[in-house]
N, C-alpha and C positions, 0 to 999 in steps of 0.2 A: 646789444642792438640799440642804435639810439631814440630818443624817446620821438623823435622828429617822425622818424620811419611810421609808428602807432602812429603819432597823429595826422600824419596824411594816410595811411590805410588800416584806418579802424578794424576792418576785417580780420588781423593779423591773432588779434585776443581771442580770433574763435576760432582758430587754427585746432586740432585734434593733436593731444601729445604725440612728438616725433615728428608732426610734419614742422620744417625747417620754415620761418618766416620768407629768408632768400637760400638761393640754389649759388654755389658755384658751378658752374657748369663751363666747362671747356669746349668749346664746338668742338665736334670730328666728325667724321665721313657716318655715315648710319650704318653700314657694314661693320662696325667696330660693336655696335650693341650684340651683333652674332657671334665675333670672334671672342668677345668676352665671356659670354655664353658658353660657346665652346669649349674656350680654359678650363674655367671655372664647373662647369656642369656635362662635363665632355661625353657621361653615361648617361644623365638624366635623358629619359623621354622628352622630345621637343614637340612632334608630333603623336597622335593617337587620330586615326582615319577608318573606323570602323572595322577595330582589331588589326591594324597595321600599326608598328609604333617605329618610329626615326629616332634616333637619339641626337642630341644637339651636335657630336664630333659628326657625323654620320651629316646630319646639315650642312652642316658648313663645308663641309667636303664637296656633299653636290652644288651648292649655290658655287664655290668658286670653279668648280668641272663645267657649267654649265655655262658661266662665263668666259673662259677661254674656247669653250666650244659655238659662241655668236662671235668672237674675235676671229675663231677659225673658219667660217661661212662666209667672214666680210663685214660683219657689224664692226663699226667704229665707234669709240669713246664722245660722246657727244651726240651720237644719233637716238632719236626716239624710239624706245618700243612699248608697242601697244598689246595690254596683258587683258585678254577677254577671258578670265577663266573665275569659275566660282571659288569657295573654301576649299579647293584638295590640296594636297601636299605640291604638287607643278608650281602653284598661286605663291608661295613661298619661296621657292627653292627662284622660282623666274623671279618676283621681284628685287632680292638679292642679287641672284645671280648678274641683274640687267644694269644693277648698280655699280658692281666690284668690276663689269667689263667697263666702266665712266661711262654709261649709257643715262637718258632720261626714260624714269617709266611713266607710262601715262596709262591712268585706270582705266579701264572702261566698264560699264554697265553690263552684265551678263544677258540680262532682259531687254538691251536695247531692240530698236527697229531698225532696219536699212541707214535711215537716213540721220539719225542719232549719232546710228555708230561710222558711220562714214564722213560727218562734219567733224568728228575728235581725230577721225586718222588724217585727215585732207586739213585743219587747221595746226595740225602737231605735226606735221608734213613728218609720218611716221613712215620709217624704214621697214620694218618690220613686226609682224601680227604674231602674237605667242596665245592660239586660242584651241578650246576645246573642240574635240572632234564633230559633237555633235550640235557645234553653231557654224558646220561647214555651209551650210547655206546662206547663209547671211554673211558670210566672209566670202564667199568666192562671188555673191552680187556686191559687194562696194570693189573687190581685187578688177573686176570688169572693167570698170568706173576708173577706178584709181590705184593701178599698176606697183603698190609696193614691191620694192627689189624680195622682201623675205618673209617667209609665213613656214611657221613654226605648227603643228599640231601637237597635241595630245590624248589622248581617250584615258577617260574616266577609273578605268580597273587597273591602269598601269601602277598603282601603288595600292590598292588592294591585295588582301592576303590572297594566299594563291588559290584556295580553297575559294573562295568567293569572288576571284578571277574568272578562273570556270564556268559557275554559273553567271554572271556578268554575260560571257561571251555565249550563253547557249541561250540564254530565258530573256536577255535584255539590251541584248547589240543592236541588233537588226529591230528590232520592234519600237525602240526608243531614238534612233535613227542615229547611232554613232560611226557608225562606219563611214567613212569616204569613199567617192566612188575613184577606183584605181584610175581614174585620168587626172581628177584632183590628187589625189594623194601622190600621182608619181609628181609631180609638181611643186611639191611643197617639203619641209625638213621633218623630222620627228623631233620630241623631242629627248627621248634615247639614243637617238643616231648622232642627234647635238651633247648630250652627257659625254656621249662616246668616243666625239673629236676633243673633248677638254680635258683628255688627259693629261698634257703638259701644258706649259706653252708660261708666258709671263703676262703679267697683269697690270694697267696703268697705274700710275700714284692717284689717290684719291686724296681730295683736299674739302673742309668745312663747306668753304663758300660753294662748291659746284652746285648747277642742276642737280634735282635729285627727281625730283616727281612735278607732272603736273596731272590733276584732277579738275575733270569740268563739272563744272555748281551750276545748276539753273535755281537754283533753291527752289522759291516756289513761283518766282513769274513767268518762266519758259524761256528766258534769254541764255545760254549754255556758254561761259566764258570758261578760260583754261586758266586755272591756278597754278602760279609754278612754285614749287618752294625749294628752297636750297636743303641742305643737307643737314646744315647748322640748327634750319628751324626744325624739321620736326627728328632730328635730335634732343633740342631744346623741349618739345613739348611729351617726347617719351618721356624725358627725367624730370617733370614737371608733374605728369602723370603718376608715374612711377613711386612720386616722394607723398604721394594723395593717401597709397596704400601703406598706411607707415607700420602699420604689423604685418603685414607682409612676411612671409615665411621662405623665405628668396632660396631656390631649387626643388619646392616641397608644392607651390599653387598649380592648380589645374585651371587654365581658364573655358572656359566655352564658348567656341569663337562661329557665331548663329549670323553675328554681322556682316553682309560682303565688305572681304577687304577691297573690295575694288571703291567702298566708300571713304571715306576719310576718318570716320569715328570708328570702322571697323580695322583698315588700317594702322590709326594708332594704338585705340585702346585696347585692342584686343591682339593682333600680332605684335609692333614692336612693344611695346610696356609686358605683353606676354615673355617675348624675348631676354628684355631687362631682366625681367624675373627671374627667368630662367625656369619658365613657369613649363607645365605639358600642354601647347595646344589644342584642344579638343576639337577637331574641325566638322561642322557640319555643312555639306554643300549647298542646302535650301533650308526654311524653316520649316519645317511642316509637324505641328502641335504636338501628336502624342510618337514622332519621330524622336524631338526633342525632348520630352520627357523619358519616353526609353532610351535617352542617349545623356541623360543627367542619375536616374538607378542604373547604369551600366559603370558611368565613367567618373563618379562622384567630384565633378568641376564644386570649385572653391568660388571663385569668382565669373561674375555672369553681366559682362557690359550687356546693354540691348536698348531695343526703344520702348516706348509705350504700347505699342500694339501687338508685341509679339510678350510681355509680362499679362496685358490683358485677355491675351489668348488662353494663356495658361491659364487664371484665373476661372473662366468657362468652362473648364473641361470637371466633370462631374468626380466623384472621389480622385482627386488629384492627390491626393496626401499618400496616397497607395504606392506611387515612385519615388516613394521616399526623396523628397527636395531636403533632407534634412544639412546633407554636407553644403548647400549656398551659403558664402560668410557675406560677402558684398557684390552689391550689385548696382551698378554706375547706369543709371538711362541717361540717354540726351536724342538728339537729333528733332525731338519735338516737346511739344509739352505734357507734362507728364500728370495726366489728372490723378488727385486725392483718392478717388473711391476706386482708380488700379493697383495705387501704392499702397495704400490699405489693406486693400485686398489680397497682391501678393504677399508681402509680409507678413499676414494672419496665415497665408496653406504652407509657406515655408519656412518661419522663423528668420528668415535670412532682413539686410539692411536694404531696401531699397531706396536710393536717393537720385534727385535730380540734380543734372548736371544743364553745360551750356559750352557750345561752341560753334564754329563756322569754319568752312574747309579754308576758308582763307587766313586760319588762326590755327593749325597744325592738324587737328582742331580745337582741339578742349582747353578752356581759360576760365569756365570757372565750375564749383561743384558744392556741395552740401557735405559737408563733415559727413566719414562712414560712421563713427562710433559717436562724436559729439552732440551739439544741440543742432538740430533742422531746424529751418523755415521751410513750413509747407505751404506749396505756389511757389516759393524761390527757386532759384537756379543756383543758389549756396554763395561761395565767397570766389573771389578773385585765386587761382592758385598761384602757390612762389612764384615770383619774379614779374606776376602779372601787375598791368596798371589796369586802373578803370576808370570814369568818369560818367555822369550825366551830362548833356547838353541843353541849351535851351533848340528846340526844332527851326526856330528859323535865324535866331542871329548868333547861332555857337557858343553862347557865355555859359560857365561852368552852373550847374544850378546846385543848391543846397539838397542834404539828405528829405527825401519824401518827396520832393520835387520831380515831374514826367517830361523826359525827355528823353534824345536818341542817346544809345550807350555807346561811346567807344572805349577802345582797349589797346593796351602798347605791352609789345612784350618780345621776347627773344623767338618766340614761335611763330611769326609773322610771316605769311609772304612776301615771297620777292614784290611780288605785282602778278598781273592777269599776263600771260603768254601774249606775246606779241600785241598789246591793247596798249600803250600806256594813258590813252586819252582817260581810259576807265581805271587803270592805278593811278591815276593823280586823282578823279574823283573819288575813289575808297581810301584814300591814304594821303593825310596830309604832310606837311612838308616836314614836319617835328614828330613823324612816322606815329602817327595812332591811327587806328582802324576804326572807319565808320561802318557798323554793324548793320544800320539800316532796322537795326529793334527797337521800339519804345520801351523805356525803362525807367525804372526809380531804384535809389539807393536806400535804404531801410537805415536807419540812426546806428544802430551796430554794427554796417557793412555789408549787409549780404542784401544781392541785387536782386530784384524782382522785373522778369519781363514783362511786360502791358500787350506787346502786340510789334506783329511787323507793321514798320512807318507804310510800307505799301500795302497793307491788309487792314489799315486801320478807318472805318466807316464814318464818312462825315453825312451824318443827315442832317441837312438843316445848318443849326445852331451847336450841335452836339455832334459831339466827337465819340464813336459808339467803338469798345475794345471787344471783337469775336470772344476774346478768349473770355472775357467775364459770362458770356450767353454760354457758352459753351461748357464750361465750369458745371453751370447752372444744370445743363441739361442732364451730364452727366450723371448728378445725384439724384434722377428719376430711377426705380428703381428696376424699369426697362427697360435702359438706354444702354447701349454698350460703346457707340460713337455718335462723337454729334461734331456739324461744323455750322459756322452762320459766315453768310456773305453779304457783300455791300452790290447791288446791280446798280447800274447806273441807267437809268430812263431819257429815251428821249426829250423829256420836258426839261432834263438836268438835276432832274431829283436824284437821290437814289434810296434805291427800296431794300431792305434788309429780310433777307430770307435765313430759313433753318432747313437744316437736313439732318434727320435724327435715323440709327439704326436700332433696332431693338432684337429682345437675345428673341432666336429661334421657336417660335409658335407661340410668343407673348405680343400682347396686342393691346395698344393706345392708341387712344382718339386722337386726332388733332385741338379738340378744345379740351382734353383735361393735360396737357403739354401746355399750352398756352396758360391755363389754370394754375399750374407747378411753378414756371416760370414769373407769373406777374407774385405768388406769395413770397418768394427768395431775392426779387430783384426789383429796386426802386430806381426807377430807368425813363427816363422820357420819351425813348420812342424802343422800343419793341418790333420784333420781326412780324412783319404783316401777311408771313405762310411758314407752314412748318410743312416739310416731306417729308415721306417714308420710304428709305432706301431699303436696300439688301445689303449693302458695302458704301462707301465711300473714296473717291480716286486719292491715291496714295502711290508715291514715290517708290520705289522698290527697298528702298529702306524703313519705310513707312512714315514720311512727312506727308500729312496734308496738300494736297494740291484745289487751294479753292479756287485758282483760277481758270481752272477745268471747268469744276461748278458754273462758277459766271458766264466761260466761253458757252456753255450746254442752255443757260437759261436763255443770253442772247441768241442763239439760231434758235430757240424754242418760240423765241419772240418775233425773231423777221420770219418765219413760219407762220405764223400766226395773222 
């Protein structure tokens, strides 16, 4: 490796033995991470669904049955479908499947509203809807609207053991509202009746470059663009991934997959890099606390991507050590920032590695992480992974800046997207013309390489003279030792001012003042301007993946204020 490489990515020295500085990587279609799976691990469990187990030959089988059987409906190589389904074995078996027919899949949000889920089908002009039986309401009010040729159902128990099919259908069909009502349902496909036309039939050639997926990012400002990415990238960012976990036990990891795959972090980290592995799935359809922990002493997962809010959940639950979390070896968070006194915290009830990662659905996702075994930077987001580039910029005239220096971060790398679906006015603004990707984060590079995020450029609070970072108040708040969430906003005031508020949660039947919070905060932080309110929530608004949404916050302070 030449000495050139080090010195332009520092980072490289702190790599964990095994992980490779660069990747060769071959692009191929993303259906090849299954079929080699397959080969290779043909008996291994792929699936575990609440004592149902799939083995990876058994996979692969249904994913390519299921795509000759949208070939045999009508679905064409190039056509969009749209996959509304949570973590069960369908969420699999269709995304493959929609791939191997040369279809584009496009995620959707399971928890969407009407009109959420109706702007992804109507701007991804989706042909067909592959969704759970019991979001038929909410699918047959956009289908009114907007007429797709194909709608696909599913029900929940159809991959349940049979023993737990049963009661599924006596104690929780009807109650939980899965059923269709037979006008809808004569109307629409199964999707056992669709397994069941793909018995034979041939399959297109699939090539790197194609469509593969597109995913809609509002991240946190509400504007919902379509991500496309080809095939190639998040190939490139499975094996990218993939080479993170370099003791890796490849046929032998159990991962726990708590993340919707319909997100992008769930998606990669957790199904294809699971896949890579050749790892057993462990699929949970919703998070819910001591769900998850009876489903970590049942099914002893190795590995546990997630976010912050669902490690701090665990955290709160009282003898926790009782579910034996002892089998966690690593555990990858990203999608938000991941406070010190979660990671701390989890690590102490599980022994397991928890470290912070970084990424953006526009970047596979994941580009960068925290060593699992080696030296952490805690606040970091870790290092650049293989093949990744990185940079600082300066925020207004683009010049590189020196290590320690705050500026926007961008990143170049084989995991990139194409661009935004049908936007390019908005791909030429995120992606400049020698393809690095403007993240839209404040960021500094640390003298050894590992990059530390400051703040999103659009969340970051200008009072005044001073440039105020949420995440440092936030930080702050969190080591009170009754906080369990806290967020701080920038309001913008009629006068042109803007006023910096806090929103703090505390755990259950513990109770702070609003001036001994203020009191916490002014001893920890030497800061020129300070929030001029702190509230007391119950929750705070979060993304179904659990990103922060302060612009809710703001939107909620403003109408509190033309009310007023």
């Amino acid at each position: 490796m030449s000495a050139d490489l080090f010195a332009t990515r520092p980072w490289l020295r702190h790599y964990d033995p095994g992980v490779p500085p660069t990747l060769a990587i071959t692009p191929a279609p993303l259906p090849e991470l299954l079929r080699r799976a397959a080969d290779r691990f043909a008996d291994t469990t792929a699936i575990a669904f609440y004592g149902r187990i799939i083995s990876y030959a058994r996979l692969w089988e249904e994913a390519n049955r299921f795509a000759r059987g949208l070939l045999a409906i009508g679905f064409q190589p190039g056509e969009r479908a749209v996959i509304l389904l949570p973590n069960i074995p369908q969420a699999v078996i269709a995304y493959y499947g929609v791939l191997l027919a040369g279809g584009i899949v496009v995620l959707a949000n399971p928890i969407f509203d009407a009109e959420g889920f109706a702007h992804e089908v109507r701007d991804s002009a989706a042909t067909t809807v592959i969704a759970l039986s019991m979001f038929y309401r909410l699918v047959e009010q956009v289908r009114a609207e907007l007429p797709f040729p194909r709608l696909i159902y599913t029900n929940l128990k159809e991959y349940l053991p049979s023993s737990q099919r049963i009661l599924f259908t006596l104690l929780r069909q009807e109650r939980e509202g899965h059923r269709v009502p037979a006008e809808q349902a004569a109307q629409a496909h199964w999707f056992q009746h669709v397994l069941a036309a793909g018995a034979s039939g041939d399959l297109p050639a699939l090539h790197a470059d194609d469509p593969a997926v597109i995913l809609y990012t509002s991240g946190t400002t509400g504007a919902a663009k379509g991500v496309l990415h080809r095939h190639a990238s998040l190939y490139a960012n499975t094996c990218q991934t993939r080479a993170w976990y370099a003791d890796a036990d490849e046929g032998n990891e159990r991962v726990l997959c708590a993340i919707p795959f319909s997100h992008a972090y769930g998606m990669t980290a957790c199904m294809n890099v699971g896949i890579a592995l050749g790892a057993t799935m462990i699929l949970l359809p919703t998070f819910e606390t001591h769900n998850v922990l009876h489903t970590i002493r049942r099914e002893r997962p190795t590995f546990f991507p997630g976010v912050p809010p669902m490690y701090a959940a665990l955290n709160e639950v009282r003898d926790v050590r009782k579910y034996g979390l002892s089998s966690l070896k690593s555990c990858l968070s990203g999608a938000a920032p991941l406070p010190i006194e979660v990671q701390e915290g989890f690590e102490r009830i599980t022994r397991s590695r928890l470290v912070e990662g970084y990424g953006l659905t526009e970047a596979g996702p994941v580009t960068h992480a925290n060593p699992l075994r080696g030296a952490r930077r805690a606040g970091t987001i870790g290092l650049p992974l293989p093949n990744t580039e990185a940079r600082v910029v300066d925020l207004q005239s683009g010049v590189d800046l020196p290590p320690g220096a705050i500026g926007e971060l961008l990143v170049r790398g084989p995991q990139l997207m194409a661009g935004y679906w049908r936007n390019p006015q908005a791909t030429a603004e995120t992606i400049t013309a020698d393809g690095w990707l403007r993240t839209g984060d404040v960021a500094r590079m640390l003298p050894d390489g590992y990059f530390q995020i400051i703040e999103r450029k659009k969340e970051m609070i200008i009072a005044g003279d001073y440039n105020i970072y949420p995440r440092d108040l936030e930080e702050a708040l969190y080591e009170h030792p009754t906080v369990i969430d806290a967020a701080v906003v920038g309001v913008p005031l009629p006068d042109g001012r803007t006023e910096i508020r806090a929103f703090v949660v505390t755990r259950p039947g513990e109770r702070v003042s609003e001036a001994e919070v203020f009191a916490f905060l002014r001893e920890r932080l030497n800061l020129p301007v300070m929030p001029e309110k702190i509230e007391f929530r119950e929750a705070l608004p979060r993304s179904f993946i659990g990103k922060l949404l302060r612009w809710r916050l703001i939107e909620e302070l403003l109408q509190r204020e033309r009310n007023t």
